[in-house]
N, C-alpha and C positions, 0 to 999 in steps of 0.2 A: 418309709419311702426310699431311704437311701439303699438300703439291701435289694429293694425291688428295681432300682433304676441302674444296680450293676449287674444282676440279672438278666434285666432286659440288652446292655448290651453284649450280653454272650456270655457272662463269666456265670460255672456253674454255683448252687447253693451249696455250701459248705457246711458239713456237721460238726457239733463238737469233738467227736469220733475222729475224725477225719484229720480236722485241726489237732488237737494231740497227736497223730500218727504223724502228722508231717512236722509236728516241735521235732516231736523225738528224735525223727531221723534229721532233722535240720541240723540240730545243737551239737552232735559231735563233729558234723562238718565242720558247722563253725568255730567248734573248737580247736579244732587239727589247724584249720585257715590260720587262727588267730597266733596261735602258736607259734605256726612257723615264716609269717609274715607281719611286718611290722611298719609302720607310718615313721617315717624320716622328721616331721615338721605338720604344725597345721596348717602352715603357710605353703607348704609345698606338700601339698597331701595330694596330687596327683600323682610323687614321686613313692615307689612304693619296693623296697629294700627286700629280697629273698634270702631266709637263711639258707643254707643247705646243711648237708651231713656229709662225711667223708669217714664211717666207722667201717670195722673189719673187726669179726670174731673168727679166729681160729681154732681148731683142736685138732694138736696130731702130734709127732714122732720128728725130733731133731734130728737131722739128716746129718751133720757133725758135730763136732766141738766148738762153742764158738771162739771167735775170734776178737780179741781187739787191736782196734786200728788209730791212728791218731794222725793225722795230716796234717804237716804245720800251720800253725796259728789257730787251727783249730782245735775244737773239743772231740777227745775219745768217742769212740763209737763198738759196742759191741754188736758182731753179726754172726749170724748162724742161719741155715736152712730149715726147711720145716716142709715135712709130706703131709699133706693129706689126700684120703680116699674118698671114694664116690664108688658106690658100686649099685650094682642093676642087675634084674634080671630079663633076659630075653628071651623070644620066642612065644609062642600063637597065643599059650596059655595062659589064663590067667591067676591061675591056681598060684601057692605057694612052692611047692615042689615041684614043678616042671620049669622048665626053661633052662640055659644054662648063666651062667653068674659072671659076669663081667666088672674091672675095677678099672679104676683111672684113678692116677694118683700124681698129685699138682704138688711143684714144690712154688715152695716163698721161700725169699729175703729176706727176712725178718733184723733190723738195724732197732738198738735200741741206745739213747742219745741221753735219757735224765740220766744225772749222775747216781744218786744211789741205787737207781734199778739196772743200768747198765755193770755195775761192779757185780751186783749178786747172780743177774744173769750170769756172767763170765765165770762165775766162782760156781755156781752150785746148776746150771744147763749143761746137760751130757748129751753127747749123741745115742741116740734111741728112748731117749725122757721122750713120757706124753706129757703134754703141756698144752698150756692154753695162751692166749694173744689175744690181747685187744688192743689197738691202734687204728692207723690210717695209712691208708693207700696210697703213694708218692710215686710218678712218675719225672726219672730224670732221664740226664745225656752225659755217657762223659768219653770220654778218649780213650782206646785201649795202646795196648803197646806199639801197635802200627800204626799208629796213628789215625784210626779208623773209629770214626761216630759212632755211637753204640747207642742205643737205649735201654733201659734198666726200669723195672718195676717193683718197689721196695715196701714193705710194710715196716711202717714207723712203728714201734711197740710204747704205749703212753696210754692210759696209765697202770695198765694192766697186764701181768704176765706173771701167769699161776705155775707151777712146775713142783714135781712129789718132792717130800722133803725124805734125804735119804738116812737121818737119822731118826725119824721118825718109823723107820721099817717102810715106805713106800718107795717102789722101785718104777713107777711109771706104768 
C-alpha cells in the first residue's frame, strides 16, 4: 500500500535499474561533498566550514638566476622567474596543418621560503632549466621606490619543485 500511495500522489515507480543508476551517480557526489566540507559541531551543525584549495603546477624555463633575498628580522627567500607557453593554432581549419601557430608566454614569481628547498633552489636553479613548481598562489602589496602601491602576484613554491640534475647529464 505504501508504494501505491506515493504513486498516487505523483511520485513515479522506480526500478531497481533505475535506483542503482542514481546510487551510482549519487555516491561520488557525495563523496567529493564529503570531502571537501566538513561539520564544525553537532551542536552547531547548521554551521558548515568550506575547505578550499589554493594549488599551482607549473612547468617551464627559468627566466634568470635566482636570487636571495633576506629582509631584516625575517627569514630568506629564494626567487626567480619562470615562463610558460600556451600555444594554438588559428584559423577556419580544423585540420592539424593549416592554420597558423600562435604562443603566449606568462611569466611567475616564483619565491621559495622552506629552508632546505629554498637553499638547493639557489644552488642548483639556472636560468633556462625546465623545471616544475608546485605551490600556491599569493597575492600581495608592497611599496616601490617611489613610493608607489604596487601589487605583486607570487607563487609560493611548497612542497615541490623538481629541476634536471646537472650531474646526472640532464641539461633541462
Amino acid at each position: 500500500m505504501a508504494g501505491g500511495a506515493a504513486a498516487a500522489v505523483g511520485r513515479p515507480h522506480t526500478t531497481l535499474w533505475e535506483k542503482q543508476i542514481e546510487a551510482m551517480f549519487r555516491r561520488p557526489v557525495l563523496q567529493v561533498f564529503h570531502q571537501f566540507v566538513r561539520r564544525e559541531s553537532e551542536i552547531a551543525s547548521s554551521l558548515v566550514l568550506e575547505r578550499s584549495l589554493n594549488r599551482v603546477q607549473l612547468l617551464g624555463r627559468v627566466g634568470q638566476d635566482p636570487v636571495m633575498r633576506q629582509v631584516e628580522g625575517k627569514n630568506p627567500v629564494t626567487i626567480f622567474s619562470l615562463a610558460t607557453n600556451e600555444m594554438w593554432r588559428s584559423g577556419e581549419s580544423e585540420t592539424y596543418q593549416m592554420g597558423d601557430v600562435s604562443q603566449k608566454t606568462t611569466w611567475h614569481r616564483i619565491s621559495v621560503f622552506r629552508p632546505g628547498l629554498r637553499d638547493v633552489a639557489y644552488q642548483y636553479v639556472k636560468k633556462g632549466s625546465r623545471i616544475y613548481v608546485e605551490g600556491k598562489v599569493d597575492y600581495g602589496e608592497y611599496t616601490d621606490k617611489n613610493n608607489v602601491r604596487r601589487q605583486a602576484t607570487t607563487i609560493i613554491a611548497d612542497p615541490h619543485l623538481a629541476f634536471p640534475c646537472p650531474k646526472c647529464g640532464h641539461d633541462g
